[in-house]
C-alpha positions as CSV (number, residue, x, y, z in Angstrom):
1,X,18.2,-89.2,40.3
2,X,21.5,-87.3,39.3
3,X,23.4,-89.7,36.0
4,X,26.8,-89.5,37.9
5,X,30.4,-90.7,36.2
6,X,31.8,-92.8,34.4
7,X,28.0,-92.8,32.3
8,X,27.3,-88.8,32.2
9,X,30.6,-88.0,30.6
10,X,29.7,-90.4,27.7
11,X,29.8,-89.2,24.3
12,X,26.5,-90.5,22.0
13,X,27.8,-90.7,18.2
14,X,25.4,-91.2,15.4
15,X,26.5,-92.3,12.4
16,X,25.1,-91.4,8.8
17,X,21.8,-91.3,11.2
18,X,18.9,-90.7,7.9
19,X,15.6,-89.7,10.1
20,X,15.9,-86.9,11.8
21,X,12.8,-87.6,14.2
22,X,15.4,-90.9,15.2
23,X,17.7,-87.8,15.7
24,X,15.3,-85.6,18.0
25,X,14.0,-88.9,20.1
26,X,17.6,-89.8,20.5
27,X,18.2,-86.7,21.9
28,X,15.2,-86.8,24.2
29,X,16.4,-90.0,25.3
30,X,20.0,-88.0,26.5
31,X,17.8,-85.4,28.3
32,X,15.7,-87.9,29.7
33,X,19.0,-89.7,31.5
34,X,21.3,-87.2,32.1
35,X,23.5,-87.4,28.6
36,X,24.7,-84.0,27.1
37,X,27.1,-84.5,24.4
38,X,26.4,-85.4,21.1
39,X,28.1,-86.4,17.6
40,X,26.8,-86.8,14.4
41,X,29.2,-88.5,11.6
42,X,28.6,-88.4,8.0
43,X,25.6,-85.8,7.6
44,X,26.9,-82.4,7.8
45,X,23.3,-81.1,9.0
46,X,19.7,-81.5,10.9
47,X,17.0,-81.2,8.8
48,X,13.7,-80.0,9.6
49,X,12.1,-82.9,11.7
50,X,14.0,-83.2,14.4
51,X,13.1,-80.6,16.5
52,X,9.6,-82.2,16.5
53,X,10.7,-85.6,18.7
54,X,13.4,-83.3,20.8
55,X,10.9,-82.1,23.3
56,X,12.6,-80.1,26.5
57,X,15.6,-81.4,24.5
58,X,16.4,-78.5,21.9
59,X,19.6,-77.7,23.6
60,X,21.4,-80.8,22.9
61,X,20.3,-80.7,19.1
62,X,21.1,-76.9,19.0
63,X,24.7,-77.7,20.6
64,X,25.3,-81.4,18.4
65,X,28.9,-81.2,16.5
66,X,29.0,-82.4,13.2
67,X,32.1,-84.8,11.8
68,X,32.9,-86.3,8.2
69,X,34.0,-89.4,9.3
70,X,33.2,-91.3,12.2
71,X,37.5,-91.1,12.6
72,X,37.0,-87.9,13.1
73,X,34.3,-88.2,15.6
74,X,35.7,-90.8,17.7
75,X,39.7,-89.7,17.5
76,X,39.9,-87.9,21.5
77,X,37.2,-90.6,23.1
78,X,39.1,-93.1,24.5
79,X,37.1,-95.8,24.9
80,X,34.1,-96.8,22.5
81,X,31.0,-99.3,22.6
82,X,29.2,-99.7,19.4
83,X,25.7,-101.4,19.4
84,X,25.1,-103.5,17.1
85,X,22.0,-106.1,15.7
86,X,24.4,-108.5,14.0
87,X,26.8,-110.9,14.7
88,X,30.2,-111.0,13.0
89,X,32.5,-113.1,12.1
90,X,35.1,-111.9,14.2
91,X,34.3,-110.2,17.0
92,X,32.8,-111.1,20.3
93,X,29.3,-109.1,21.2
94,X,28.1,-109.0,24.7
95,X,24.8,-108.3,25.8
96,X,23.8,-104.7,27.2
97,X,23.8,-105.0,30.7
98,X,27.9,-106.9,30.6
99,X,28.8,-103.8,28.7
100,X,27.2,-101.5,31.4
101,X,29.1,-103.2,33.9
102,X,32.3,-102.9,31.9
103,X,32.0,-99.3,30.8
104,X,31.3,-98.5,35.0
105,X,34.9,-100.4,35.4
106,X,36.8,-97.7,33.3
107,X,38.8,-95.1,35.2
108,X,37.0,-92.3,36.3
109,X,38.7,-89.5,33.6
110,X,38.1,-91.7,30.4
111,X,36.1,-90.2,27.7
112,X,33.9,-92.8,26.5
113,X,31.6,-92.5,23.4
114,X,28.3,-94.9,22.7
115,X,28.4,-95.4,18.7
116,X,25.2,-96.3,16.9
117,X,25.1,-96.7,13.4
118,X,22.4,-96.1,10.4
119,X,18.9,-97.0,10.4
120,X,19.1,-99.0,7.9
121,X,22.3,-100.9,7.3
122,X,23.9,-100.2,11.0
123,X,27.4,-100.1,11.6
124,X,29.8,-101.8,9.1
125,X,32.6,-104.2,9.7
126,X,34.7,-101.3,9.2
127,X,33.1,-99.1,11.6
128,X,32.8,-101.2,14.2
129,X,36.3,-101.5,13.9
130,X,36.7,-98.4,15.9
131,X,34.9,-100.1,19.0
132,X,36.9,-101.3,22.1
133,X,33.4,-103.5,23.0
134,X,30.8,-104.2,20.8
135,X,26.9,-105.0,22.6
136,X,24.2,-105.9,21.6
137,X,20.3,-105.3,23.0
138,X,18.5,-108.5,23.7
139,X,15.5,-108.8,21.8
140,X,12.8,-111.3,20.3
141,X,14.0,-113.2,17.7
142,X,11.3,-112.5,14.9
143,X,12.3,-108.8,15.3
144,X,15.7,-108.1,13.4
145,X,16.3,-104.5,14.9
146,X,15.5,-101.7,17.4
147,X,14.8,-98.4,16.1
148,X,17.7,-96.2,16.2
149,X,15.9,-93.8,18.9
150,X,14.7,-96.7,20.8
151,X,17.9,-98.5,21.0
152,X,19.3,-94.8,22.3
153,X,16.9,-94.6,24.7
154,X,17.5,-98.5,25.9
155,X,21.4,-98.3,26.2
156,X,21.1,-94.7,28.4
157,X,17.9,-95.9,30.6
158,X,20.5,-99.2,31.6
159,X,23.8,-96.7,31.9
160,X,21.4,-94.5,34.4
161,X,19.9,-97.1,36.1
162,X,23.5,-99.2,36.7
163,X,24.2,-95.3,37.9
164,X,26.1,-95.6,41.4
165,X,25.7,-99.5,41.5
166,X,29.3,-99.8,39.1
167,X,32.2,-101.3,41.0
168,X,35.4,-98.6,40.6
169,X,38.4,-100.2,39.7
170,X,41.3,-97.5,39.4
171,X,42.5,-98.6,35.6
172,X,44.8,-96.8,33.5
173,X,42.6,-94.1,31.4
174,X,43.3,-95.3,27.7
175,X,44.6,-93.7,24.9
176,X,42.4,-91.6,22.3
177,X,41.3,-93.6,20.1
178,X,43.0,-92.3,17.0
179,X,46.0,-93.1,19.2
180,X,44.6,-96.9,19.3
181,X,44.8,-96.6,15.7
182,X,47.9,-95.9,15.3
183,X,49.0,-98.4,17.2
184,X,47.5,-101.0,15.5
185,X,48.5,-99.9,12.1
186,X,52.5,-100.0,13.2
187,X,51.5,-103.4,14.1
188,X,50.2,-104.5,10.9
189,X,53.0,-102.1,9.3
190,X,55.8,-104.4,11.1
191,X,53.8,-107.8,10.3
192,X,53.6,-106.4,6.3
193,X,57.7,-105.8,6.6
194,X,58.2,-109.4,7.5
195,X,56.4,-110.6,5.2
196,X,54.2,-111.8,7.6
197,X,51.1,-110.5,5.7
198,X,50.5,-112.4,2.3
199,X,47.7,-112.3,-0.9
200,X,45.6,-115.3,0.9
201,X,45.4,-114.2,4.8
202,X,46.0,-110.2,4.7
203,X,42.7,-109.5,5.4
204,X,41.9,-112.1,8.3
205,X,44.8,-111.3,9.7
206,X,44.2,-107.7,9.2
207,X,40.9,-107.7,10.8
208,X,41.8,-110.2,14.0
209,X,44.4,-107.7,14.3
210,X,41.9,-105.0,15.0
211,X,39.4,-107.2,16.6
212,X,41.8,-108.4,18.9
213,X,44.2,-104.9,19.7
214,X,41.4,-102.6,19.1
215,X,39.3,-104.2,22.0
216,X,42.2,-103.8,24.5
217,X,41.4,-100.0,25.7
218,X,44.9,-99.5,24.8
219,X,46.5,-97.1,27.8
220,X,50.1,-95.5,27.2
221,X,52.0,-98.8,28.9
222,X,50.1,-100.7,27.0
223,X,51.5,-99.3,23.7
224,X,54.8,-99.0,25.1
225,X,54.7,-102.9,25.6
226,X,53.5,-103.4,22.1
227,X,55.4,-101.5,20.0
228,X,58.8,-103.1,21.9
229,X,57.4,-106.2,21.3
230,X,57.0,-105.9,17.8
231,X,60.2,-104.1,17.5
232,X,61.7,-107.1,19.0
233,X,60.0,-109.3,16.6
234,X,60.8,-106.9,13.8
235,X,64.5,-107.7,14.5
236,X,64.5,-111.5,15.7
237,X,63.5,-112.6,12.2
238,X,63.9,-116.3,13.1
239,X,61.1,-116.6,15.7
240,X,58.1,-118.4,14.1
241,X,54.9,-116.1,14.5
242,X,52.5,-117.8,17.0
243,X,49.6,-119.6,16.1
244,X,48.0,-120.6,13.1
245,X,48.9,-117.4,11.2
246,X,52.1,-118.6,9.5
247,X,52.8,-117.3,6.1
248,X,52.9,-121.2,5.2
249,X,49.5,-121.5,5.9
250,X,46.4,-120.1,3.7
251,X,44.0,-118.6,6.8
């Protein structure tokens, strides 16, 4: 069984990964369902080790980039699931198989990356800032986390089996997500200038910014809408901002 687009294409990022035999099996796990490409953020090397779990899968370690910061790693992907083992505050996590299904619903020339985080501590808040969808692998409940090779190898065995079986719906491809980025940060940029942002709800309203914009998959219309809108906003400075994020109100 051939892994055929949207799932093939996907880029597997590894962040500040600290076992490299988690390194090797997540790379076996690619070979195993038809992944090529990936990323390593944060460690600027393999050592030793992870040759040992690769097996039939030297190729992919031999051929790995390496990246400083997970920016860096994820600034031309343009659309970006992060697995994760917690739940957050703000955020909404689905579970594996609904973010199959979504990632299959992308347009066929998007560059998606899968984002997995550290062993130990996983993905921050920050990081998973950088996610447009952020899943989670169902598991029993006495059992806090997967292994990071195991939770590899479970997210690529679903993409490959959902392989062919994905409705298409002909979306617009998003942005890059260093693009998405910017985006959002003219947004808070315009909400600072009006004063909109204050000492008591800047960072809620920082991060529901990001939860909220950074999940959109943000194409080229999309930006265009948002950035007039927030111009508009930026010059009508009697329209009340929506909501319950006044500046009157501690958040």
């Amino acid at each position: 069984m051939t892994t055929p687009e949207p799932f093939a294409r996907s880029v597997i990022v590894l962040v500040r990964p600290e076992n490299p035999e988690n390194v090797g099996l997540a790379a076996r796990a690619m070979k195993n369902t038809g992944f090529s490409e990936l990323r390593l953020a944060g460690i600027r090397r393999l050592v030793p080790g992870a040759g040992k779990t690769a097996v039939h899968a030297e190729e992919i370690l031999e051929k790995a980039r390496f990246f400083e910061t997970i920016e860096e790693a994820t600034a031309d992907l343009q659309f970006i699931a992060a697995a994760t083992a917690k739940r957050r505050k703000i955020g909404t996590a689905v579970e594996i198989n609904e973010a199959v299904e979504l990632i299959g619903r992308l347009s066929a020339t998007a560059r998606v990356g899968l984002l997995f985080g550290n062993e130990r501590t996983g993905l921050t808040a920050a990081e998973l800032r950088r996610a447009n969808l952020i899943f989670t692998i169902p598991q029993a409940v006495r059992q806090p986390s997967y292994n990071l090779g195991a939770a590899v190898l479970l997210t690529l065995y679903a993409l490959f089996q959902a392989a062919g079986k994905a409705g298409r719906i002909e979306t617009r491809a998003p942005l890059p997500r260093a693009e998405q980025d910017a985006v959002i940060g003219l947004i808070l940029a315009k909400l600072d200038a009006q004063g909109f942002l204050h000492r008591t709800n800047r960072d809620h309203v920082t991060a529901w910014v990001h939860d909220f914009f950074g999940r959109q998959a943000m194409s080229e219309r999309d930006r265009g809408f948002l950035l007039a809108l927030f111009d508009k906003r930026g010059r009508d400075r009697q329209a009340p901002p929506p909501g319950d994020f006044s500046g009157k109100k501690e958040i």
